[in-house]
C-alpha positions as a Python dict, from the first residue, in 0.01 Angstrom:
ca = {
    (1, 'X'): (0, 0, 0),
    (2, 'X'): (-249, -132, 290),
    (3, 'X'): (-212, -422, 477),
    (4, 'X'): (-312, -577, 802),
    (5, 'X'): (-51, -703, 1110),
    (6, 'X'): (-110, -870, 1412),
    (7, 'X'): (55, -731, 1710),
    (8, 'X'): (84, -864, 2048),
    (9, 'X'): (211, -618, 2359),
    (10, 'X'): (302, -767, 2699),
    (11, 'X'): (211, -632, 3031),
    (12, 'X'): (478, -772, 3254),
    (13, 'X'): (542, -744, 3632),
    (14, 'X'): (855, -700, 3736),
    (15, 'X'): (1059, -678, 4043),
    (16, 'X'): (1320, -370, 4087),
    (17, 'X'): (1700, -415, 4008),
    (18, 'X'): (1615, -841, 3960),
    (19, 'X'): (1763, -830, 3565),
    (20, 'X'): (1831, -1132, 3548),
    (21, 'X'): (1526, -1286, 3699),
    (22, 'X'): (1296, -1028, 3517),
    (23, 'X'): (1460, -1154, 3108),
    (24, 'X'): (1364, -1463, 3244),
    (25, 'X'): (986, -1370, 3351),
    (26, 'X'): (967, -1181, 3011),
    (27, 'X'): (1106, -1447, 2796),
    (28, 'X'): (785, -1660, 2886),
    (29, 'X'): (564, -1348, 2840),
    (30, 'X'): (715, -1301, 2542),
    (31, 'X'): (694, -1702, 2398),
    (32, 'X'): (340, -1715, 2591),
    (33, 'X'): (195, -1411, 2363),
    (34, 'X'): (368, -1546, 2025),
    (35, 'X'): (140, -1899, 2089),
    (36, 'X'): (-129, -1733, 2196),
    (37, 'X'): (-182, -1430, 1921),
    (38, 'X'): (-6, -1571, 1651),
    (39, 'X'): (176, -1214, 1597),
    (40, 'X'): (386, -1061, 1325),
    (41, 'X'): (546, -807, 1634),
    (42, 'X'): (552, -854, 2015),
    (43, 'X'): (658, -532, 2227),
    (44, 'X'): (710, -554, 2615),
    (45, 'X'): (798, -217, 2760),
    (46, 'X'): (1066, -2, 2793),
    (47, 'X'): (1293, -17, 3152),
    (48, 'X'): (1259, -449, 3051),
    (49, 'X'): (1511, -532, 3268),
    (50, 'X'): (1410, -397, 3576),
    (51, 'X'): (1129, -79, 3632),
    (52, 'X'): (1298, 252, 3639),
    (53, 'X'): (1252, 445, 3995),
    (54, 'X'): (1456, 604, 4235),
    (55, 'X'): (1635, 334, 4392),
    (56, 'X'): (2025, 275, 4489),
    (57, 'X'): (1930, -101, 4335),
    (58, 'X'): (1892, 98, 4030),
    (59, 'X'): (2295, 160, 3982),
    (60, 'X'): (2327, -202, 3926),
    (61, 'X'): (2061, -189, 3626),
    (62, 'X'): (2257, -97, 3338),
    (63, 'X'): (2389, -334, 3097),
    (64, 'X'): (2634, -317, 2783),
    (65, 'X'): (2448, -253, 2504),
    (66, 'X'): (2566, -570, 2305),
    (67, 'X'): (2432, -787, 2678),
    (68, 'X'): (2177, -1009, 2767),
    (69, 'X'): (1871, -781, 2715),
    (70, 'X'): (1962, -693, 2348),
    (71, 'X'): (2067, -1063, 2352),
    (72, 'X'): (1733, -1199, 2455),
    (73, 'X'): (1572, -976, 2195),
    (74, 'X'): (1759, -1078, 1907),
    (75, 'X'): (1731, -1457, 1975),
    (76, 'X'): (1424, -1451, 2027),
    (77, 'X'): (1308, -1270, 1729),
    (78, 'X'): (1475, -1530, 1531),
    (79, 'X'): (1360, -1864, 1678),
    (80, 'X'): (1030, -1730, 1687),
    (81, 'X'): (1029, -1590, 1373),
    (82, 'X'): (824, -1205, 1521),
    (83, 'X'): (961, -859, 1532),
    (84, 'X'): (1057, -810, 1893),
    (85, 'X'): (1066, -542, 2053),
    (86, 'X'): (1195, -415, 2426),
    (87, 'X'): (1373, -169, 2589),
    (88, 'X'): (1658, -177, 2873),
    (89, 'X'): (1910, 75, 3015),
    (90, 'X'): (2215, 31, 2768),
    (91, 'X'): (2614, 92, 2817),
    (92, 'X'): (2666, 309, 2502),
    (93, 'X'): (3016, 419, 2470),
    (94, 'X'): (3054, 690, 2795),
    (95, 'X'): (2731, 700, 2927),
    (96, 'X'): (2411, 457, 2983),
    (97, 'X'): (2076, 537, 2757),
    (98, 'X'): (1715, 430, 2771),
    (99, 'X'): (1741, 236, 2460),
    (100, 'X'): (1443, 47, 2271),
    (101, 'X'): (1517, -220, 2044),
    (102, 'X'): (1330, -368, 1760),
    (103, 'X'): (1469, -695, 1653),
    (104, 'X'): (1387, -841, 1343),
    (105, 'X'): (1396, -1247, 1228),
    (106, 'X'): (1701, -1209, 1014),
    (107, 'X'): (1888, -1060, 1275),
    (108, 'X'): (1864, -684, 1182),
    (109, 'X'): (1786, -487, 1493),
    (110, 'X'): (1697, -116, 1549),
    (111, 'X'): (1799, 113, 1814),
    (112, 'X'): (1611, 412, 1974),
    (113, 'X'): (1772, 624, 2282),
    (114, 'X'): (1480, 828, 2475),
    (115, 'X'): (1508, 1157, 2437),
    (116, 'X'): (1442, 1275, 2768),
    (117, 'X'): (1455, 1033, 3064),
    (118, 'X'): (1167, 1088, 3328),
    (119, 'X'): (1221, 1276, 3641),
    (120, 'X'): (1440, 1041, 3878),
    (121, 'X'): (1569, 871, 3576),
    (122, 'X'): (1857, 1155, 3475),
    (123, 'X'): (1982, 1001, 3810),
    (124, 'X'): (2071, 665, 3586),
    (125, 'X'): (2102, 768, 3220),
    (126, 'X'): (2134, 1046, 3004),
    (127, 'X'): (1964, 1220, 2702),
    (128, 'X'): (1942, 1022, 2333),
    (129, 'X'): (1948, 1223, 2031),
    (130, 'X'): (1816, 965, 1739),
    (131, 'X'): (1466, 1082, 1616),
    (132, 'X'): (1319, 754, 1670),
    (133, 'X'): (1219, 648, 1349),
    (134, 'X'): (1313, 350, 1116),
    (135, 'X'): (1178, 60, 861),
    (136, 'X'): (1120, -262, 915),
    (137, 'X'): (1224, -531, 680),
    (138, 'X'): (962, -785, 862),
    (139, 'X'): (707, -577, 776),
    (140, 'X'): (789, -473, 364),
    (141, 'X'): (1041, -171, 485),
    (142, 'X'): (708, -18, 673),
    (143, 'X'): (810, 348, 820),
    (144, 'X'): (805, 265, 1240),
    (145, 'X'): (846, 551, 1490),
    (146, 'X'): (947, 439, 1845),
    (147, 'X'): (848, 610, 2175),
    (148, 'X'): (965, 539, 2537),
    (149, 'X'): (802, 656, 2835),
    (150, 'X'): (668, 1012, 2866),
    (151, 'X'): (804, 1060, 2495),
    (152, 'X'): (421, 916, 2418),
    (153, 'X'): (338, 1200, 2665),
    (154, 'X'): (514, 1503, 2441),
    (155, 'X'): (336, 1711, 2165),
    (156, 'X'): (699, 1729, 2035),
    (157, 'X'): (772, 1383, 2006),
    (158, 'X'): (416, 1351, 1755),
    (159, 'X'): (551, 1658, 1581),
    (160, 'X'): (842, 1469, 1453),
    (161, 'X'): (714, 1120, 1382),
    (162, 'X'): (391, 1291, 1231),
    (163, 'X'): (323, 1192, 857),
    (164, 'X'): (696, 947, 873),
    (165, 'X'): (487, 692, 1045),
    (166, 'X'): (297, 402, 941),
    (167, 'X'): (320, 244, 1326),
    (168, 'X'): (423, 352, 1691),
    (169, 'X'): (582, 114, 1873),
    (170, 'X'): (793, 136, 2203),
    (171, 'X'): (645, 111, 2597),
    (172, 'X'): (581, 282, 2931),
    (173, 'X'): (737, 257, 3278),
    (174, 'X'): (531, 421, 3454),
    (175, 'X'): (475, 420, 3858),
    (176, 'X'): (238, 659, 3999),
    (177, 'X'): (229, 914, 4340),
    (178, 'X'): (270, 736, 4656),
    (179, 'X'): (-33, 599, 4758),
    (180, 'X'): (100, 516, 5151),
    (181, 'X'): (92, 938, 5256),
    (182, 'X'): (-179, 1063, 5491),
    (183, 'X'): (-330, 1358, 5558),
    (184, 'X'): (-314, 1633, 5334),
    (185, 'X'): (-3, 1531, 5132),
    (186, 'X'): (-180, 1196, 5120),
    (187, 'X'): (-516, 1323, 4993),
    (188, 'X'): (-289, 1524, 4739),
    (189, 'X'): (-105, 1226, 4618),
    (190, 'X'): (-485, 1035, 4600),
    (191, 'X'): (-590, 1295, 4374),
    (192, 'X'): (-220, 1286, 4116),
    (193, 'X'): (-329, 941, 4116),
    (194, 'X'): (-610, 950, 3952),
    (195, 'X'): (-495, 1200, 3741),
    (196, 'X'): (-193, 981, 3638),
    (197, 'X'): (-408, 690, 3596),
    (198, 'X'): (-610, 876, 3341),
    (199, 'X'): (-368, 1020, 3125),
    (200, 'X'): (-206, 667, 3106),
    (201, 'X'): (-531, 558, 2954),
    (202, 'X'): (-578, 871, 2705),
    (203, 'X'): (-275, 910, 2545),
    (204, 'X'): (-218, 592, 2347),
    (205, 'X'): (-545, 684, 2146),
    (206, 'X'): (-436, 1053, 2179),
    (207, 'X'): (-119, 960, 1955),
    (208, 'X'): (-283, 746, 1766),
    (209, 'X'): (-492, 1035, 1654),
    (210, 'X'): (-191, 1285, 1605),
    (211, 'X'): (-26, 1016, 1398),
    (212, 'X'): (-327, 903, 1190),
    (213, 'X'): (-125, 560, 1234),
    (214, 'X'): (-230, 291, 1477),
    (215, 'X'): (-7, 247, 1809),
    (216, 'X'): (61, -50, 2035),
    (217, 'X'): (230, 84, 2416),
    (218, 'X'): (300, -200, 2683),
    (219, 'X'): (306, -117, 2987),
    (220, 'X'): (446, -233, 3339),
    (221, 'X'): (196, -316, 3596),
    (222, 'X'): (243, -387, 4004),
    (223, 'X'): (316, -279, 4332),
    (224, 'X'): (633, -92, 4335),
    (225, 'X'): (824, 38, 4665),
    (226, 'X'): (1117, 250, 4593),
    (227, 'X'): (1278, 620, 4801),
    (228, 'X'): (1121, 918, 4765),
    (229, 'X'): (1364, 1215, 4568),
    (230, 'X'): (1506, 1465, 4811),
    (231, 'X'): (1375, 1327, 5082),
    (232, 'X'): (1587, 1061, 5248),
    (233, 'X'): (1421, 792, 5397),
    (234, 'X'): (1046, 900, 5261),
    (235, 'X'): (930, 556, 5173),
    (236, 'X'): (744, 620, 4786),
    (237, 'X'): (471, 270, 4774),
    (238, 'X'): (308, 274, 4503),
    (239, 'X'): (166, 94, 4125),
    (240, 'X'): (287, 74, 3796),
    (241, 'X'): (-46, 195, 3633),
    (242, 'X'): (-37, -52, 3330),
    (243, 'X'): (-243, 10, 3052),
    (244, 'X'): (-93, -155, 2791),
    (245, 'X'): (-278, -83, 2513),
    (246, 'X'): (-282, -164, 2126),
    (247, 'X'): (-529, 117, 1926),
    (248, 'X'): (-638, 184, 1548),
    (249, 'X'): (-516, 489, 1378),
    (250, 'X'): (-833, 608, 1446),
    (251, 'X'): (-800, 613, 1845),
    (252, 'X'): (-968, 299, 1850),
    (253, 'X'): (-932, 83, 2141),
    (254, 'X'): (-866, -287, 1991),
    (255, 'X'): (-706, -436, 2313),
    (256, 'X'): (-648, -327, 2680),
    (257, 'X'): (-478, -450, 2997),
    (258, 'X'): (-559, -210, 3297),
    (259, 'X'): (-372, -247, 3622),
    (260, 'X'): (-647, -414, 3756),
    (261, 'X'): (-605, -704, 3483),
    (262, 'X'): (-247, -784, 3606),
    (263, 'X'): (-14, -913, 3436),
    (264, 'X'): (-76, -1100, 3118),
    (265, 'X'): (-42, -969, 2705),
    (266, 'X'): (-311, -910, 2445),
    (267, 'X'): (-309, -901, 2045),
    (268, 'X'): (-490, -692, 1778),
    (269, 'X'): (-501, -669, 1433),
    (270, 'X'): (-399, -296, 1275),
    (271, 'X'): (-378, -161, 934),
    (272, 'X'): (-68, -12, 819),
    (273, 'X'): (-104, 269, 499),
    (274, 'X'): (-23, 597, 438),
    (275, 'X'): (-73, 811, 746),
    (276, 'X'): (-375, 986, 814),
    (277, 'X'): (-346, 1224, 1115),
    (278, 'X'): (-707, 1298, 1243),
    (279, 'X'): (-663, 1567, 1512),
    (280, 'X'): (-394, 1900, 1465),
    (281, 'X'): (-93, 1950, 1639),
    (282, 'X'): (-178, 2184, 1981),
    (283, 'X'): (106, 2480, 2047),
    (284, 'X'): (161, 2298, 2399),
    (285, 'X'): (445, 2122, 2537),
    (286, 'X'): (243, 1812, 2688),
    (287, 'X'): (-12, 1607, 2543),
    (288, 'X'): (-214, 1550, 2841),
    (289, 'X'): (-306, 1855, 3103),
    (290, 'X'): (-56, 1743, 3350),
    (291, 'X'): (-125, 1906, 3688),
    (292, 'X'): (71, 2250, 3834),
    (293, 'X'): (243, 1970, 4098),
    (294, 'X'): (353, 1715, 3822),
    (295, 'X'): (487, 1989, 3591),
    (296, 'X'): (696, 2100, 3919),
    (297, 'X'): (815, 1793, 4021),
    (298, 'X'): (903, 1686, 3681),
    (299, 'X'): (1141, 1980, 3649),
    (300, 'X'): (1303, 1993, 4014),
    (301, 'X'): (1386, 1572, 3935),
    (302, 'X'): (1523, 1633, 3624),
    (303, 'X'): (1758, 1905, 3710),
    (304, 'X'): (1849, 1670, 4070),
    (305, 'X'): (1909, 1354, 3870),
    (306, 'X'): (2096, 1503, 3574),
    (307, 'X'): (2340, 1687, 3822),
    (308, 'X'): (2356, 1382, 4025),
    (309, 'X'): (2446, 1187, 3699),
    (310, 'X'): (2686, 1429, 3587),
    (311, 'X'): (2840, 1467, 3944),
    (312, 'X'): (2901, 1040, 3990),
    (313, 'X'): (2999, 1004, 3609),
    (314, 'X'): (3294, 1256, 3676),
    (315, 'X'): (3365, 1099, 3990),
    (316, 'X'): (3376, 763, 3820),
    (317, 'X'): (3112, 627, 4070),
    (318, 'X'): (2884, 472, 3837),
    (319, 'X'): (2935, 67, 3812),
    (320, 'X'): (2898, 83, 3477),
    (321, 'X'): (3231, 285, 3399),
    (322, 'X'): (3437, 14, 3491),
    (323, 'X'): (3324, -174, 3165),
    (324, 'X'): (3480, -152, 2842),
    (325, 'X'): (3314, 140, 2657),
    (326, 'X'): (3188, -35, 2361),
    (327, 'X'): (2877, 46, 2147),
    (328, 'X'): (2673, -31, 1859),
    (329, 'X'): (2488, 171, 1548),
    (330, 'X'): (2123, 245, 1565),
    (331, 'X'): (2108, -5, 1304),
    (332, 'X'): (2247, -351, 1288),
    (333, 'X'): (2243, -587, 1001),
    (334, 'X'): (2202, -968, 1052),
    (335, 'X'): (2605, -1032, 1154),
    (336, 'X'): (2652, -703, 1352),
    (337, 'X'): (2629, -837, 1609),
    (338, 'X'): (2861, -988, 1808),
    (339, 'X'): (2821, -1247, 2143),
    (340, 'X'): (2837, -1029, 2453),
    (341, 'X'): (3208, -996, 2625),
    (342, 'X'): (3081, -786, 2908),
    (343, 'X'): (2840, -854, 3214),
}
């Protein structure tokens, strides 16, 4: 079977550790992009609630997984009669995750946990294990793979949805190298951000290619001021690098928002069928040729955060563990759902 959907992703900017104040902001995204596009589905990014960087306002990010974010989705997905989808750090039984959500109309919703949170994000949340893949009822039990973050950025992650897939959905949080450094570590960050500006516009039609199934990624935009890892008091002042992009199984580009454009959403129309992957899976661990420097620093900040992590989660320093531990499966049903009990 064939048919065409209209999709509509949202490239929101939003302020660090404000939750509250940011579900507001994308709430009108959100209802803004259903009048304008007329859409079937509506994504906003992963990190929804607040952009994920290294930041002690960070701590106070995480919500239970049956709060307002998933919340927010939910109803609106039904009064607005879309698929929504949106991603926040979720309280899921002992630890916090980088879920996604995809909430349909009739009040099913599906769950994805990232695989492999980003650099200074192990300092917040911990590795999912789900392969990211469901069906949605909205759109006639159509095959959907979902991708957070620098999952879109992994050969591994298009080896597994490859041929399962009819449509990517899922976002980016993504904040480039400090652009405040001078002299040489200044024209070295200059350079990564150029590089990291590029890649952020490649890889949605690189997937899209690997999948043979068109992809829509939203994307944060905006300044963004947060600490630098291992290096107390280094201020890091940077951009989100947007990009938001929706693209045709073919790795054509149907609608863009660059960071330049701002904030604001876009729709397309894309094909769902049978996929048809057009370029072959490469024996290499990233998509993109991610520098010597970025390959480094993603490894030191991943083995920092994770021990950090560990370390507070055993001390019981995390806000979060002073919640109830409750969770939710990867997929709900219209009454699975119960009203939030927890902040």
């Amino acid at each position: 079977m064939t048919e065409t959907i209209r999709i509509a992703a949202v490239q929101p900017a939003l302020r660090l550790g404000a939750v509250e104040p940011n579900l507001v902001r994308l709430e009108a995204l959100i209802r803004d992009a259903v009048a304008e596009h007329s859409p079937a589905v509506v994504t906003v990014p992963e990190a929804g609630s607040s952009p994920n960087v290294y930041s002690r306002a960070m701590r106070g990010v995480a919500r239970p997984v049956d709060g307002a974010p998933m919340q927010l989705y939910r109803r609106l997905a039904r009064e607005l009669d879309v698929v929504v989808g949106g991603g926040f750090l979720a309280r899921r039984g002992g630890h916090v995750y980088g879920t996604y959500v995809l909430a349909e109309p009739d009040g099913r919703a599906h769950l994805h946990d990232k695989d492999i949170p980003t650099m200074w994000e192990n300092n917040y949340y911990t590795r999912g294990s789900d392969p990211g893949r469901t069906e949605l009822a909205a759109l006639g039990g159509a095959p959907v793979g979902v991708a957070c973050g620098w999952e879109w950025a992994r050969m591994g992650t298009a080896a597994r949805l490859r041929d399962r897939v009819q449509l990517l959905l899922g976002g980016m949080c993504w904040p480039s190298y400090p652009l405040n450094w001078r002299g040489p570590f200044g024209l070295w960050a200059t350079r990564e951000h150029a590089l990291q500006r590029m890649h952020a516009r490649e890889l949605p039609r690189q997937m899209a290619r690997l999948l043979g199934a068109p992809v829509a990624m939203p994307s944060h935009v905006g300044p963004i001021d947060f600490d630098t890892p291992l290096a107390p008091g280094v201020p890091w002042r940077t951009q989100m690098v947007g990009e938001t992009q929706i693209v045709e199984r073919d790795g054509t580009v149907l609608a863009r928002l660059t960071a330049e454009d701002g904030e604001g959403h876009v729709g397309a129309t894309v094909r769902l069928a049978p996929p048809e992957p057009l370029d072959p899976l490469a024996p290499m661990y990233w998509i993109p040729p991610l520098s010597v420097s970025t390959r480094a620093a993603w490894t030191a900040m991943n083995n920092h955060g994770a021990a950090k992590y560990r370390l507070m989660r055993a001390l019981r320093r995390h806000p979060w563990q002073s919640w109830p531990a409750g969770d939710v499966p990867n997929e709900l049903g219209p009454a699975d759902l119960p009203a939030a009990t927890t902040p």
